[in-house]
C-alpha positions in Angstrom: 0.0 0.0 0.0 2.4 2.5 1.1 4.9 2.0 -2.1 1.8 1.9 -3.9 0.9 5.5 -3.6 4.4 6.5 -3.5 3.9 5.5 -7.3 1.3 7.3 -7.5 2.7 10.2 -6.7 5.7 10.0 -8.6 3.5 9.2 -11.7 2.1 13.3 -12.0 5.7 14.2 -10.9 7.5 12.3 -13.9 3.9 12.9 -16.1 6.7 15.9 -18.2 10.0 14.0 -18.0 8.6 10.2 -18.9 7.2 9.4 -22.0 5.0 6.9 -20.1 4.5 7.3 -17.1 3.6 3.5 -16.6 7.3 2.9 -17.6 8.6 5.1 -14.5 6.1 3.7 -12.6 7.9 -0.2 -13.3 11.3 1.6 -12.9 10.9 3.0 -9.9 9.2 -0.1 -8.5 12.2 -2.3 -9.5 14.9 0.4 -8.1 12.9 0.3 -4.9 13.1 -3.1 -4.7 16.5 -3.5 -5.6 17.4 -0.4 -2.6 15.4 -2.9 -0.4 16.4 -5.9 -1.2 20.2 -6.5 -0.2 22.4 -8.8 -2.8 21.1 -12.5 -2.9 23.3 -15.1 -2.9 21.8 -18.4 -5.4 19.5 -19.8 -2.5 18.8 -17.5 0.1 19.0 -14.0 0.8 20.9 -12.0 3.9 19.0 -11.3 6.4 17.8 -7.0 6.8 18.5 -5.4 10.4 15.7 -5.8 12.4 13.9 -2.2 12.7 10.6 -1.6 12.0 11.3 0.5 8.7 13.5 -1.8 7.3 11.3 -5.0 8.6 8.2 -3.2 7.2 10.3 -2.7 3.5 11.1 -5.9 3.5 8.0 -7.5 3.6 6.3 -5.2 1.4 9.7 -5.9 -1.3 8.9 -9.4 -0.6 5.5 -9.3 -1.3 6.5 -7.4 -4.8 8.8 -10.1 -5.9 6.6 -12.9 -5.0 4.0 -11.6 -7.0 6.9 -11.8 -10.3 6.4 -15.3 -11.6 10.1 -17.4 -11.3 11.6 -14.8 -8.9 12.3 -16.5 -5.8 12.4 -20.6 -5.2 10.1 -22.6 -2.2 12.0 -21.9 0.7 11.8 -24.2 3.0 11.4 -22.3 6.9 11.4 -25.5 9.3 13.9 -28.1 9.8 11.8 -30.9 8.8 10.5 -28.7 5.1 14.8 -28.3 4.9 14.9 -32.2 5.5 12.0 -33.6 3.2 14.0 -31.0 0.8 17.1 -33.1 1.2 15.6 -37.0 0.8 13.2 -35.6 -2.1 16.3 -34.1 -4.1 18.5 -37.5 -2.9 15.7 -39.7 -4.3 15.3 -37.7 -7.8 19.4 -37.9 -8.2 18.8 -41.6 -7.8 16.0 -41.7 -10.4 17.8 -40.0 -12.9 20.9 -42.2 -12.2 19.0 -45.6 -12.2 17.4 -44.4 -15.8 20.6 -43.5 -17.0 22.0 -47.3 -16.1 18.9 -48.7 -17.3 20.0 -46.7 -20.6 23.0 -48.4 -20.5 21.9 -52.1 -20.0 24.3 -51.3 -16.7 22.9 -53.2 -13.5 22.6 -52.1 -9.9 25.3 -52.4 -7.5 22.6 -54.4 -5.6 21.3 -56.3 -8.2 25.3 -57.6 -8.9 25.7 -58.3 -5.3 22.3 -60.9 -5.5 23.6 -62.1 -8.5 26.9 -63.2 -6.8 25.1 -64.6 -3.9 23.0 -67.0 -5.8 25.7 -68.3 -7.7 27.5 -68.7 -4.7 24.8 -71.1 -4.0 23.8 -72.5 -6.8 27.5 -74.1 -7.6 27.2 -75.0 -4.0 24.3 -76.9 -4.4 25.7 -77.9 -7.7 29.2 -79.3 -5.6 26.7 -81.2 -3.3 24.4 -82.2 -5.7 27.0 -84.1 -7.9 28.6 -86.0 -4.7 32.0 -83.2 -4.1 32.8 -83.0 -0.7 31.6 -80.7 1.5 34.8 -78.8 1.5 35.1 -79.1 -2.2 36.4 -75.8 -3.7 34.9 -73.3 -6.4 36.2 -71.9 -8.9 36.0 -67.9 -9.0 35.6 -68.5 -12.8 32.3 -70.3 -12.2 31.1 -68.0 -9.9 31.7 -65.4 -12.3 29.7 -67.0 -15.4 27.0 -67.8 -13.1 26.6 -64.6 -11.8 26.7 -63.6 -15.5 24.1 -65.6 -16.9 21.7 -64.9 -14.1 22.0 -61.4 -15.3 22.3 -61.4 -18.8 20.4 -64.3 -20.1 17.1 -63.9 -16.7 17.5 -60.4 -16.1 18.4 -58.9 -19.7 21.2 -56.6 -18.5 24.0 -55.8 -21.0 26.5 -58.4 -21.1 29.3 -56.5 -21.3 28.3 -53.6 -18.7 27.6 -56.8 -16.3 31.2 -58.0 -16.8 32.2 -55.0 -15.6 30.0 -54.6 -13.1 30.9 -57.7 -11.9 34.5 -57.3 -12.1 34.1 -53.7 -10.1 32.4 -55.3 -7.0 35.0 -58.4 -6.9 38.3 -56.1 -6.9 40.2 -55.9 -4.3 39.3 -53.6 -1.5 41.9 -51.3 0.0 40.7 -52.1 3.5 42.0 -55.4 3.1 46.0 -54.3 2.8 45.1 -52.7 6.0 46.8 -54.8 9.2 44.4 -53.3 11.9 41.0 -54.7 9.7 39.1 -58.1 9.7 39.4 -59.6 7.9 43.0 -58.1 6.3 45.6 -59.6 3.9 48.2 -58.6 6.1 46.9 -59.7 9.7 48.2 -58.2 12.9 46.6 -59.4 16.0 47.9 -56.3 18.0 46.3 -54.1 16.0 42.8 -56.0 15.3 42.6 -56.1 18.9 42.7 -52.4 19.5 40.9 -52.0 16.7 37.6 -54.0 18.2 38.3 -52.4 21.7 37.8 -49.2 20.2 34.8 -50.3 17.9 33.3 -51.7 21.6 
């Protein structure tokens, strides 16, 4: 209201000097708001001093940019809105990177780790099965082409991006050259010990 009829009165002030005075009108709106309105970082803005002049401006600035389509983003004001922020944008980066696998015929990391599992099981039931001994060993290669088939020729994954995939979750892990972890490749009992004291 108030930097509503400060336009108005500026409008029969700058009736001579503006060709339109609807044009000065927007001008001077916008330079009041930007006077108002401090510099705005991407996602928030800095906070006014707390006067009632300046609190009064600020809403009424506010008000004028929220009623410009595209201006300002949902802020969220409560730490759960900031929270259900955070999962929602979490969940759509996971969307758009489970579509871009899917693009690729690439599977999930979990979907490699149940492949692996069930071949695990299946050549042990296999070992079993043909009268091996319980203690009988498998062969990693075996493991490997079961785990590919089951995702490849049942699940229709790329057979190449499933190599892969495979191949990335059976590396070597760098935790296991570490002495102090269990299990380790390098095993030091000293070490492991302190290490579950401190876990306890």
């Amino acid at each position: 209201m108030v930097l509503a009829g400060v336009c108005k009165r500026l409008d029969g002030a700058l009736r001579r000097e503006a060709p339109t005075p609807s044009g000065a009108i927007k001008g001077f709106t916008f330079a009041a708001i930007d006077e108002v309105t401090p510099a705005a970082t991407p996602r928030r803005f800095w906070p006014l001093p707390h006067d009632r002049l300046t609190s009064h401006r600020r809403e009424k600035s506010c008000l004028c940019i929220a009623a410009i389509p595209g201006m300002l983003p949902p802020m969220a004001r409560t730490n759960k809105q900031k929270r259900a922020q955070a999962l929602a944008a979490g969940r759509a980066r996971q969307d758009r990177r489970r579509e871009k696998m899917a693009a690729l015929g690439k599977p999930l990391t979990s979907k490699v780790d149940a492949a692996l599992v069930e071949a695990m099981a299946f050549n042990i039931a296999d070992a079993v099965l043909s009268g091996a001994q319980t203690d009988a060993y498998l062969s990693a290669g075996e493991l490997v082409e079961t785990a590919l088939t089951i995702l490849v020729d049942r699940q229709g994954y790329d057979r190449k991006q499933s190599k892969l995939a495979i191949a990335t979750r059976m590396s070597l892990r760098d935790e296991h050259r570490d002495p102090s972890y269990v299990p380790s490749l390098h095993p030091n009992p000293d070490l492991q010990a302190a290490r579950a004291a401190i876990a306890q």
